[in-house]
Biotite code that builds the C-alpha atoms (Angstrom):
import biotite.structure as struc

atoms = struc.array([
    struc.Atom([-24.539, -39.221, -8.529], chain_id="A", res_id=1, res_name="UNK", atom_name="CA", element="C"),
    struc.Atom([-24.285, -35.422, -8.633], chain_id="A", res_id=2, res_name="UNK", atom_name="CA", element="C"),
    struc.Atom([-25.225, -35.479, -5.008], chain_id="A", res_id=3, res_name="UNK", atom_name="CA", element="C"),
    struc.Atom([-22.543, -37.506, -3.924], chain_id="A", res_id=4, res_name="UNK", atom_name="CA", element="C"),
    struc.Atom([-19.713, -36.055, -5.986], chain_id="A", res_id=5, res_name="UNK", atom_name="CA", element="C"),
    struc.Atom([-21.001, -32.716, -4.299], chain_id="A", res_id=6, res_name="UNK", atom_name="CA", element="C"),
    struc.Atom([-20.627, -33.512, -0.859], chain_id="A", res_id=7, res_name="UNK", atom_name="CA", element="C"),
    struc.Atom([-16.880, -34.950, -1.359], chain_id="A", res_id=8, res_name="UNK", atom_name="CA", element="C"),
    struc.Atom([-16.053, -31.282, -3.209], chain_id="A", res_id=9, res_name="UNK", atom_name="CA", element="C"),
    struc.Atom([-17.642, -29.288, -0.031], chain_id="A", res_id=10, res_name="UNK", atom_name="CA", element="C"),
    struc.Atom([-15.696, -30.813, 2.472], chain_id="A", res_id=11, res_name="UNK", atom_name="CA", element="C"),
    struc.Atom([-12.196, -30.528, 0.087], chain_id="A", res_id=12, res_name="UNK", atom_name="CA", element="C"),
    struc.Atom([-13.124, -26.646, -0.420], chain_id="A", res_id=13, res_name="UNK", atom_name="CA", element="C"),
    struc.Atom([-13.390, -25.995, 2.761], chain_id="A", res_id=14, res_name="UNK", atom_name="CA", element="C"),
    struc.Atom([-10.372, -27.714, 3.926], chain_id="A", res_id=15, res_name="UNK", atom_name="CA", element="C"),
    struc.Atom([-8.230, -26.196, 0.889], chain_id="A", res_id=16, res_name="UNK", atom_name="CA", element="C"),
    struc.Atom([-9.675, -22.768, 2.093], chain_id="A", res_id=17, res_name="UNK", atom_name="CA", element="C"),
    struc.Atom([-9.153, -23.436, 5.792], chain_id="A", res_id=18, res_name="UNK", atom_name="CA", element="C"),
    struc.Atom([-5.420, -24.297, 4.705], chain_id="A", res_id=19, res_name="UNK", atom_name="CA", element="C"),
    struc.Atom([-4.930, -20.729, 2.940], chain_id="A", res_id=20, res_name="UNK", atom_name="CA", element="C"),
    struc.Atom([-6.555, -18.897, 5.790], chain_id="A", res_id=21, res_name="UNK", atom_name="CA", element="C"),
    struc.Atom([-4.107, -20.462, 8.156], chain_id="A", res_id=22, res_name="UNK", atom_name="CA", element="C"),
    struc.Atom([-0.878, -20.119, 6.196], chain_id="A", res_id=23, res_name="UNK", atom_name="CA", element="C"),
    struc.Atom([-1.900, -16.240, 5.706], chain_id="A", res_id=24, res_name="UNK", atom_name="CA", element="C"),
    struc.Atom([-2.482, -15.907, 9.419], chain_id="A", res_id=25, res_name="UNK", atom_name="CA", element="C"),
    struc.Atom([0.725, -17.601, 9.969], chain_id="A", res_id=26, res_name="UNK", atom_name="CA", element="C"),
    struc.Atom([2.509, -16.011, 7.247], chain_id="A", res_id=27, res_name="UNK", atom_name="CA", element="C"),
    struc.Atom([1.480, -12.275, 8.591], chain_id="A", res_id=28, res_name="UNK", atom_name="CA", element="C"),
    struc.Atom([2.214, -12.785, 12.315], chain_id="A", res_id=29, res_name="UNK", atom_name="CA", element="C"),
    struc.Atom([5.501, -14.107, 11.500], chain_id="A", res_id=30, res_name="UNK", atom_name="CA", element="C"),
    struc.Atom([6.771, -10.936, 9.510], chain_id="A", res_id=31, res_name="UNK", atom_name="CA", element="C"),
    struc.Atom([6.838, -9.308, 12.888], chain_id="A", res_id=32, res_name="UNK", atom_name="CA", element="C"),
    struc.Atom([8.704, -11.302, 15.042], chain_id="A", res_id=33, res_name="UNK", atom_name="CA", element="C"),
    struc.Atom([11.555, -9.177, 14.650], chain_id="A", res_id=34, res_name="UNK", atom_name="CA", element="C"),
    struc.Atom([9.840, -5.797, 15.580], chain_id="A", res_id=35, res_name="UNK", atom_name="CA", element="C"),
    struc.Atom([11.113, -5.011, 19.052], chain_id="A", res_id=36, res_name="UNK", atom_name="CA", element="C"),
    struc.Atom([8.774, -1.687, 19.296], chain_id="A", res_id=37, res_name="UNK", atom_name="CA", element="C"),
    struc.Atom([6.449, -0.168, 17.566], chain_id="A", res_id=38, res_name="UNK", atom_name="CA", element="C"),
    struc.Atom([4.911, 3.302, 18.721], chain_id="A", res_id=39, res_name="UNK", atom_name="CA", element="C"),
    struc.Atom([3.324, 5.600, 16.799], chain_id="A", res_id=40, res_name="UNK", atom_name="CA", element="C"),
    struc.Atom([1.782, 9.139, 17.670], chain_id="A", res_id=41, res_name="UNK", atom_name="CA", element="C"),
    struc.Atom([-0.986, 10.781, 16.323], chain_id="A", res_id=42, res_name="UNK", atom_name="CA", element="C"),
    struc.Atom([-0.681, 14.889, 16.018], chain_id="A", res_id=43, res_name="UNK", atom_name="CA", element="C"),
    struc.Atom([-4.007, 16.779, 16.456], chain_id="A", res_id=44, res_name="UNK", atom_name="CA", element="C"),
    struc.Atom([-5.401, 18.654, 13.143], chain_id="A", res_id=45, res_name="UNK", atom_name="CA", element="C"),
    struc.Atom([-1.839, 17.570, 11.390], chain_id="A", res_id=46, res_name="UNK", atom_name="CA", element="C"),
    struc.Atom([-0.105, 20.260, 13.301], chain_id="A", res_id=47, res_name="UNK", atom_name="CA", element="C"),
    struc.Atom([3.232, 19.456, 15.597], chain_id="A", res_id=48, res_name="UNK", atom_name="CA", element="C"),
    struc.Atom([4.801, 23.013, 17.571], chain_id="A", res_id=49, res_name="UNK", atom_name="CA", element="C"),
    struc.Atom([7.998, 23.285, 18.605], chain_id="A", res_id=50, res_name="UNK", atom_name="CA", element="C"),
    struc.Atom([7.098, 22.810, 22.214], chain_id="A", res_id=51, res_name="UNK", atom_name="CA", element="C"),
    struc.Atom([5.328, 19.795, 22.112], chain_id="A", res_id=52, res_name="UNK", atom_name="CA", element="C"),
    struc.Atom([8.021, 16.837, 22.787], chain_id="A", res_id=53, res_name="UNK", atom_name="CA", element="C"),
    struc.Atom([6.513, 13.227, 21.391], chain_id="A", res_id=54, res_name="UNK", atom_name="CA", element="C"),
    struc.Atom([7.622, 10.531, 23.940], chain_id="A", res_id=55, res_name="UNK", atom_name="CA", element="C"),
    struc.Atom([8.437, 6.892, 23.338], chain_id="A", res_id=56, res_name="UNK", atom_name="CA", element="C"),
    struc.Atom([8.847, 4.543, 26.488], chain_id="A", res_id=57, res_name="UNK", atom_name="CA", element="C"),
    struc.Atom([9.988, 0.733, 26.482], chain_id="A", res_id=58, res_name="UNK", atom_name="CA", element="C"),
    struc.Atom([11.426, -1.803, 28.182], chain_id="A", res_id=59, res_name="UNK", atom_name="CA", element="C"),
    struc.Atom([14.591, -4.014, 26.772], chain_id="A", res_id=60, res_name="UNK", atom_name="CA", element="C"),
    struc.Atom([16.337, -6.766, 29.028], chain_id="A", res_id=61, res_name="UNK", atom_name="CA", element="C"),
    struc.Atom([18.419, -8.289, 26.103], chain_id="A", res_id=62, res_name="UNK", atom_name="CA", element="C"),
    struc.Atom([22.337, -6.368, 26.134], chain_id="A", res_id=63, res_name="UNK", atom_name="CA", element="C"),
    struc.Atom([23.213, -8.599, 23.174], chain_id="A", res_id=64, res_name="UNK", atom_name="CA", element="C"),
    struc.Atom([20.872, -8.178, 20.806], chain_id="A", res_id=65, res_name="UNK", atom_name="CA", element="C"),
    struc.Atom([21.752, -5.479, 17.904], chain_id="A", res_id=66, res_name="UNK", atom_name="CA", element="C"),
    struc.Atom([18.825, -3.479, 16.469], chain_id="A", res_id=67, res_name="UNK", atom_name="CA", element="C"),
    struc.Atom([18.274, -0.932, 13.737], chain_id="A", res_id=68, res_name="UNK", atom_name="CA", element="C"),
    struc.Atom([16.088, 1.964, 14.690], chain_id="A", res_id=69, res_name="UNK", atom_name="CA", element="C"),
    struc.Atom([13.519, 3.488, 12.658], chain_id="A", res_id=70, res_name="UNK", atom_name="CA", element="C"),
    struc.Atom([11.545, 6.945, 12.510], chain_id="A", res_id=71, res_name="UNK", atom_name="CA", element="C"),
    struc.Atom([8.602, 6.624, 10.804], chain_id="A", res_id=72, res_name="UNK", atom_name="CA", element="C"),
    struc.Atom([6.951, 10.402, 9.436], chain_id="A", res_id=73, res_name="UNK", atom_name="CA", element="C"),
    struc.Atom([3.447, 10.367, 7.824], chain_id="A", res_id=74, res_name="UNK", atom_name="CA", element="C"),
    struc.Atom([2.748, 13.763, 6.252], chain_id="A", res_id=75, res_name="UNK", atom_name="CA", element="C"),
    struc.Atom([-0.024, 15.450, 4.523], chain_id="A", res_id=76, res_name="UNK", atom_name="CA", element="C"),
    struc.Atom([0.505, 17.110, 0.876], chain_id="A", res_id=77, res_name="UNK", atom_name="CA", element="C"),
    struc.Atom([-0.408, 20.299, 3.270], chain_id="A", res_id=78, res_name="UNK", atom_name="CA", element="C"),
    struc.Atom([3.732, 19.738, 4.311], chain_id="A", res_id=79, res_name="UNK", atom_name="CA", element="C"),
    struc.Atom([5.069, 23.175, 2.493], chain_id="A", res_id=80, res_name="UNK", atom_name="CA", element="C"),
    struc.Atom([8.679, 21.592, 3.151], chain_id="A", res_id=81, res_name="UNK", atom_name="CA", element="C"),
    struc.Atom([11.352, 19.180, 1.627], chain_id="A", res_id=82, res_name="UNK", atom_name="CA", element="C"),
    struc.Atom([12.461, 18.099, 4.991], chain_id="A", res_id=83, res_name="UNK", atom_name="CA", element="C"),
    struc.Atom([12.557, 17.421, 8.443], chain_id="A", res_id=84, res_name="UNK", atom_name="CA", element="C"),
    struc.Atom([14.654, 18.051, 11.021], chain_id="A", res_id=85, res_name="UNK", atom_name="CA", element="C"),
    struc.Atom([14.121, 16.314, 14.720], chain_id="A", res_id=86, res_name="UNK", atom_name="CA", element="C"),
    struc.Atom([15.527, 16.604, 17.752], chain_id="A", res_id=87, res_name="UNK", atom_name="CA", element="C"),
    struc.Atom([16.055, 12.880, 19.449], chain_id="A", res_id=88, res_name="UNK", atom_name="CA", element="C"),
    struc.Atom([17.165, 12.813, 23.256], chain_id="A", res_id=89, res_name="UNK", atom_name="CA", element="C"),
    struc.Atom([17.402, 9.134, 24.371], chain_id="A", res_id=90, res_name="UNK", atom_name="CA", element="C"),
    struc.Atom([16.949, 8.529, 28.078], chain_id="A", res_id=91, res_name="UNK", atom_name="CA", element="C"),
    struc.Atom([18.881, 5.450, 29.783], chain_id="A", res_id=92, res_name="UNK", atom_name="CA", element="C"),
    struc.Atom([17.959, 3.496, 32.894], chain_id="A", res_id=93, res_name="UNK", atom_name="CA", element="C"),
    struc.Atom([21.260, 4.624, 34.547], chain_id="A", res_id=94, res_name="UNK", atom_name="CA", element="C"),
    struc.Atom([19.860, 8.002, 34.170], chain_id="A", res_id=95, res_name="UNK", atom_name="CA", element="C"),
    struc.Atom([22.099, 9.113, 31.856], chain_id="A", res_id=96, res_name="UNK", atom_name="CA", element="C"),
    struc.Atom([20.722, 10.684, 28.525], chain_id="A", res_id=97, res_name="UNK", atom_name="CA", element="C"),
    struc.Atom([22.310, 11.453, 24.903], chain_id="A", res_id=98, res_name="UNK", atom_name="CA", element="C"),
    struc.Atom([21.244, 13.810, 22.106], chain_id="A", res_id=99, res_name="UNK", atom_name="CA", element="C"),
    struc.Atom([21.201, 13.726, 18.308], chain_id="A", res_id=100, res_name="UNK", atom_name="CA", element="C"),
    struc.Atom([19.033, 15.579, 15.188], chain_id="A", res_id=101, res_name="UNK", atom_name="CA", element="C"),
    struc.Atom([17.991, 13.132, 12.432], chain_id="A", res_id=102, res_name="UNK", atom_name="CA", element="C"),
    struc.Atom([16.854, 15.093, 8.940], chain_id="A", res_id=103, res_name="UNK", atom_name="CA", element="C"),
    struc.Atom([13.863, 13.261, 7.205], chain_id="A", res_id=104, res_name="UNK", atom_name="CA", element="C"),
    struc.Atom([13.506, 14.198, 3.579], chain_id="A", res_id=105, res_name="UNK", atom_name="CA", element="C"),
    struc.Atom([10.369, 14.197, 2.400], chain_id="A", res_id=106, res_name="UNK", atom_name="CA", element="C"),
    struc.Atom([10.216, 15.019, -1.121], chain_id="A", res_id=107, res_name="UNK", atom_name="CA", element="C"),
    struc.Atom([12.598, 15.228, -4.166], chain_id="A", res_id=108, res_name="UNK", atom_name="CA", element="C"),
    struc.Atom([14.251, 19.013, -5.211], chain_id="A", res_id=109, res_name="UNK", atom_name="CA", element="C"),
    struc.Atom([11.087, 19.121, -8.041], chain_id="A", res_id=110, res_name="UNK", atom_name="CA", element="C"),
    struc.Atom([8.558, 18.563, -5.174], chain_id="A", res_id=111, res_name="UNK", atom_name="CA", element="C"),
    struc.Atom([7.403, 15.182, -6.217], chain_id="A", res_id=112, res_name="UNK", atom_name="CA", element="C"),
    struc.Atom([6.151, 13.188, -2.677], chain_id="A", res_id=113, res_name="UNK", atom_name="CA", element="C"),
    struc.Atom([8.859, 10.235, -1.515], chain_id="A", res_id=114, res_name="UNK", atom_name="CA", element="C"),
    struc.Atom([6.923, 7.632, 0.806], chain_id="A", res_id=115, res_name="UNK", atom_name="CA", element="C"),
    struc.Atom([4.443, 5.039, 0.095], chain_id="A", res_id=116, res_name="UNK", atom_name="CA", element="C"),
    struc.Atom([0.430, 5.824, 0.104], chain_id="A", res_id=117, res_name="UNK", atom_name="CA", element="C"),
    struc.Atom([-2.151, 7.400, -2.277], chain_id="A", res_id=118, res_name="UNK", atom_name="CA", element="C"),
    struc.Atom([-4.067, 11.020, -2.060], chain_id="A", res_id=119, res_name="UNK", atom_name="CA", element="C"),
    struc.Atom([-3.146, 13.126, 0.764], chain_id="A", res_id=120, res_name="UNK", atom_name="CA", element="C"),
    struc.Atom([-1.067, 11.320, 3.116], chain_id="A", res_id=121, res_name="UNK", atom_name="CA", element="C"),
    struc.Atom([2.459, 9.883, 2.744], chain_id="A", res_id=122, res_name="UNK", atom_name="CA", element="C"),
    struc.Atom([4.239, 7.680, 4.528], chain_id="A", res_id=123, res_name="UNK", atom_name="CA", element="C"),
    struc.Atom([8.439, 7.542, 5.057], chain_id="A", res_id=124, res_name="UNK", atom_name="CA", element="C"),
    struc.Atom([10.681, 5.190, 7.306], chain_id="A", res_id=125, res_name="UNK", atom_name="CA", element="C"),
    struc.Atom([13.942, 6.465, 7.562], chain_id="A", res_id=126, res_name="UNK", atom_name="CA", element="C"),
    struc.Atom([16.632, 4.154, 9.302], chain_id="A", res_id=127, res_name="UNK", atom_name="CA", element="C"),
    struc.Atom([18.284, 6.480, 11.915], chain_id="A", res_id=128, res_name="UNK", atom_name="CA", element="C"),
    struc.Atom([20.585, 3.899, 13.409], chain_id="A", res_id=129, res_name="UNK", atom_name="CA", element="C"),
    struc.Atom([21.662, 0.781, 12.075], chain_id="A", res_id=130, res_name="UNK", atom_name="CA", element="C"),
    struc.Atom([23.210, -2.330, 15.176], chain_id="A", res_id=131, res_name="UNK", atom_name="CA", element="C"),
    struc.Atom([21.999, -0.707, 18.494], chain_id="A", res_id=132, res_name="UNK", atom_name="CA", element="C"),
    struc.Atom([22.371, -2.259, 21.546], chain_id="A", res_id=133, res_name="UNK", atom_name="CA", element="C"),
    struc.Atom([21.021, -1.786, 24.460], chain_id="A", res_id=134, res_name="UNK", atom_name="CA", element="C"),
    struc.Atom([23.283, -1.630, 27.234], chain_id="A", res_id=135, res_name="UNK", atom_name="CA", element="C"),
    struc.Atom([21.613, -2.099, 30.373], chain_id="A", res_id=136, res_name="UNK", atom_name="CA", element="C"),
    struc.Atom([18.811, -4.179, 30.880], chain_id="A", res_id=137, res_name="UNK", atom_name="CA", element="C"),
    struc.Atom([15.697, -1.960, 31.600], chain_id="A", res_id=138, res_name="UNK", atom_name="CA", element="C"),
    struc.Atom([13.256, 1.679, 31.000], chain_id="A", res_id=139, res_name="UNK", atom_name="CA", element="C"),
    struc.Atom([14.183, 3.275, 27.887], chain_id="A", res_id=140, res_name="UNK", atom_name="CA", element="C"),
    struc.Atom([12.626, 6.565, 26.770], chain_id="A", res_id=141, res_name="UNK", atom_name="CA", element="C"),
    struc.Atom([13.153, 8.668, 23.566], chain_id="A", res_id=142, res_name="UNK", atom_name="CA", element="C"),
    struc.Atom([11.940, 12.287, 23.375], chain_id="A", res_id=143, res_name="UNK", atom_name="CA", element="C"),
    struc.Atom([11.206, 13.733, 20.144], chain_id="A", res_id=144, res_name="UNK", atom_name="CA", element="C"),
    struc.Atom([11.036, 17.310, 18.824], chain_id="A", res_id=145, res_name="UNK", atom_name="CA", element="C"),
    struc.Atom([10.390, 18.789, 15.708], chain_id="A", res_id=146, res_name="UNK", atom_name="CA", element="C"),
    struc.Atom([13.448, 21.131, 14.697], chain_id="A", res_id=147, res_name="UNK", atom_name="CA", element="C"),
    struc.Atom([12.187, 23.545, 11.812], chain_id="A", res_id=148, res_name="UNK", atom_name="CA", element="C"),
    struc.Atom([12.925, 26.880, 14.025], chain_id="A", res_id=149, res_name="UNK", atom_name="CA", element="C"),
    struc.Atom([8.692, 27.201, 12.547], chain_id="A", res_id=150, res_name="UNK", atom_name="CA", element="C"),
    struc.Atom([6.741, 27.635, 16.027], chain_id="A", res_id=151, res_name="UNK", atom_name="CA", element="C"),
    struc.Atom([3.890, 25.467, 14.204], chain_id="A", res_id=152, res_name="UNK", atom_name="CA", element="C"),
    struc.Atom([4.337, 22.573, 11.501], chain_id="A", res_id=153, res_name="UNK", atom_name="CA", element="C"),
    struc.Atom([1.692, 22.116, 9.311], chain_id="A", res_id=154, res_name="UNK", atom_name="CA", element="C"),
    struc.Atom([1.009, 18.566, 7.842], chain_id="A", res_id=155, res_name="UNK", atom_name="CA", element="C"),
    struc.Atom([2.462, 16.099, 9.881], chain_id="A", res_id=156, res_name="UNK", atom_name="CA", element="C"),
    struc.Atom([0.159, 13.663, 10.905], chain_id="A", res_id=157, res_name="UNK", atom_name="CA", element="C"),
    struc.Atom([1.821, 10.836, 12.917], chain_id="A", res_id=158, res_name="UNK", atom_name="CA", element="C"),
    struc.Atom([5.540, 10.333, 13.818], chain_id="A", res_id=159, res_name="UNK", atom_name="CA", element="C"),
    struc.Atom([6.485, 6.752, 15.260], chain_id="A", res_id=160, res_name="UNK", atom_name="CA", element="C"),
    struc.Atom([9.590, 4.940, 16.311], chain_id="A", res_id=161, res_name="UNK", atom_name="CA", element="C"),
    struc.Atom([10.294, 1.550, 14.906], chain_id="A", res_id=162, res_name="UNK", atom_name="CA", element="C"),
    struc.Atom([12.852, -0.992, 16.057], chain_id="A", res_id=163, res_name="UNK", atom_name="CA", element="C"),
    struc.Atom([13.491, -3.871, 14.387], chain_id="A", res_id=164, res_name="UNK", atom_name="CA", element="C"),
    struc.Atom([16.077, -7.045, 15.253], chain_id="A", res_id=165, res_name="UNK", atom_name="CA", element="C"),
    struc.Atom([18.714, -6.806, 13.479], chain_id="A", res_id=166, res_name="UNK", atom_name="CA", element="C"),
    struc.Atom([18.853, -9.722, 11.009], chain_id="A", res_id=167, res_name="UNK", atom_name="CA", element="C"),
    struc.Atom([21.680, -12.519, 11.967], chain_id="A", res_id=168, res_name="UNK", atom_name="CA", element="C"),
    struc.Atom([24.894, -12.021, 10.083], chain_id="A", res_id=169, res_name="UNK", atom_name="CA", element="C"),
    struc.Atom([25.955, -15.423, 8.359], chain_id="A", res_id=170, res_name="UNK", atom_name="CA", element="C"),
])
């Protein structure tokens, strides 16, 4: 009897298992669906100068959709700074360009780390504008600078851009 009763649990397991696999697979593509772009770029040895210009280049086609844009700033403990200051030009495809500065703060007055992540690194995502739209369907390109008037940060690892879909207003 033991045999039998063993062979109808197996096959039950492994479906119940097979289930939970699937719903987490579904589950964690479907969190994404609303992230337009995603770029991310690494800096060598944790270092970003003042000349070096971080580029982020993507298509849209959609002039309704609104968006919120994101700058996302992984840092090092190494970061000897509250803040950061960046320079954002924003290329159109009508060859027309605009210019802004965005201040990331990075830690609290008493020095204590803001972000998410353990040891070393942290990791911040600071909403820099909320309902974008893109006016013209096609090549967009944002240019980013670090604006510390320091010829050489130290401890800033990655900087990315994130844009999201902006969630439908009921």
């Amino acid at each position: 009897m033991p045999r039998v009763s063993t062979r109808i649990i197996l096959p039950f397991t492994f479906f119940r298992l097979s289930a939970l696999l699937l719903l987490i697979v579904f589950m964690s593509t479907a969190c994404n669906r609303d992230v337009f772009q995603a770029e991310s770029v690494h800096l060598k040895n944790n270092e970003w100068k003042s000349a070096d210009t971080l580029f982020y280049t993507f298509n849209s086609q959609d002039t309704l959709q609104a968006y919120d844009f994101y700058f996302e700033v992984r840092n090092t403990t190494d970061y000897d700074m509250q803040n950061l200051y960046l320079f954002i030009t924003a290329f159109y495809p009508d060859n027309t360009y605009s210019r802004d500065t965005a201040e990331c703060i990075l830690a609290a007055p008493d020095g204590q780390w803001y972000g998410k992540g353990m040891g070393r690194h942290k990791d911040n995502r600071f909403l820099f504008r909320k309902g974008v739209h893109f006016r013209k369907p096609g090549k967009y390109q944002i240019a980013v600078n670090q604006a510390m008037r320091i010829e050489t940060l130290k401890g800033i690892s990655d900087v990315g851009i994130l844009i999201k879909k902006q969630a439908d207003k009921e």
